[in-house]
C-alpha positions in Angstrom: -0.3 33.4 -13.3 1.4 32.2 -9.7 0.8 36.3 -8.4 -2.9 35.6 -9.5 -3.0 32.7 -7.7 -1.4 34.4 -4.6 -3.9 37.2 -4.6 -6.8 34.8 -5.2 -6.0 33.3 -1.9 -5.2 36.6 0.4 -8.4 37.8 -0.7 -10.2 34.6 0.3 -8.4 33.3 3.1 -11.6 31.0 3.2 -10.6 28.7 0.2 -7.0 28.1 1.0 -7.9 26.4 4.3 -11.0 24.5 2.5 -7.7 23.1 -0.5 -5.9 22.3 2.9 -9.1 20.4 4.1 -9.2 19.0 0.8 -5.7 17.3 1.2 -6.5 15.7 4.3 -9.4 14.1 3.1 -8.3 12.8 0.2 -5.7 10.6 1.5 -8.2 9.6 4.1 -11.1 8.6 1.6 -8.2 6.7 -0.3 -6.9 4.7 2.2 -10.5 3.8 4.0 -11.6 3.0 0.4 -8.0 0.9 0.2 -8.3 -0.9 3.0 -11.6 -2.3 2.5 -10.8 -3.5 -0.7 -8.0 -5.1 0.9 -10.4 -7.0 3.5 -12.8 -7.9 0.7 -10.0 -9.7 -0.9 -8.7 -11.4 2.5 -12.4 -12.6 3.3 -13.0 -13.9 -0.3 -9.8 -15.9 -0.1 -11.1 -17.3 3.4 -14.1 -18.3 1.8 -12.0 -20.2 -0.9 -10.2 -21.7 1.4 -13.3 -23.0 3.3 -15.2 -24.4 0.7 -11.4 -25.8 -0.8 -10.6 -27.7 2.4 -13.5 -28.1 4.8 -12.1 -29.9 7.2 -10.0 -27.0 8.4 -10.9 -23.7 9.3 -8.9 -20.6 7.4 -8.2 -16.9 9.7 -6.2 -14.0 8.9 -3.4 -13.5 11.0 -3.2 -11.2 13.4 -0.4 -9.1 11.7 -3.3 -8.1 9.1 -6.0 -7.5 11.5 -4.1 -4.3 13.3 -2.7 -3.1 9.9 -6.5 -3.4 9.3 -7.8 -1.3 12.2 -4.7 0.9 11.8 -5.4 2.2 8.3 -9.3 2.5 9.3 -8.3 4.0 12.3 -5.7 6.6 10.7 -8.0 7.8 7.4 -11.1 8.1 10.1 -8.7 10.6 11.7 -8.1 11.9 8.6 -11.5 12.5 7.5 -12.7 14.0 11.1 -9.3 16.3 10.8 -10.7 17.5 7.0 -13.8 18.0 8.5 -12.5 20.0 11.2 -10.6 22.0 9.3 -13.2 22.8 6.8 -15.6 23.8 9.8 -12.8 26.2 10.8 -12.7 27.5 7.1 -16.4 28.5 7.5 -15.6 31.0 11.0 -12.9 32.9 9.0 
């Protein structure tokens, strides 16, 4: 079964680096998808705050805000790096 595998992927060089492309993206797609779970959350709890104690005004902290853009940041590079790869998988 493996020595099938193997030959399946000399012969089509093609799909080996389109499964590589594959493994960057899906991290990526994860972690964008992740992440803006993760800021719906913060901003619903902001809103329950506001409407809990009006008198004061509710932000994230800073700390979360570049963990934010960092995760956004890093799966964007992710996906451009998947698509990058898989452009490169349609030259060979």
């Amino acid at each position: 079964m493996s020595l099938h595998l193997m030959t399946l992927f000399t012969a089509h060089p093609a799909k080996l680096i389109n499964l590589l492309a594959l493994f960057f993206a899906f991290p990526g797609g994860w972690l964008l998808h992740a992440t803006r779970r993760r800021e719906q959350r913060a901003m619903a709890s902001l809103q329950a705050q506001r409407e809990s104690r009006p008198s004061e005004e509710p932000t994230l902290d800073w700390a979360t805000l570049r963990m934010n853009r960092f995760f956004y940041s890093f799966g964007f590079a992710c996906m451009g790096l998947a698509l990058l790869v898989s452009w490169i998988s349609t030259q060979v």
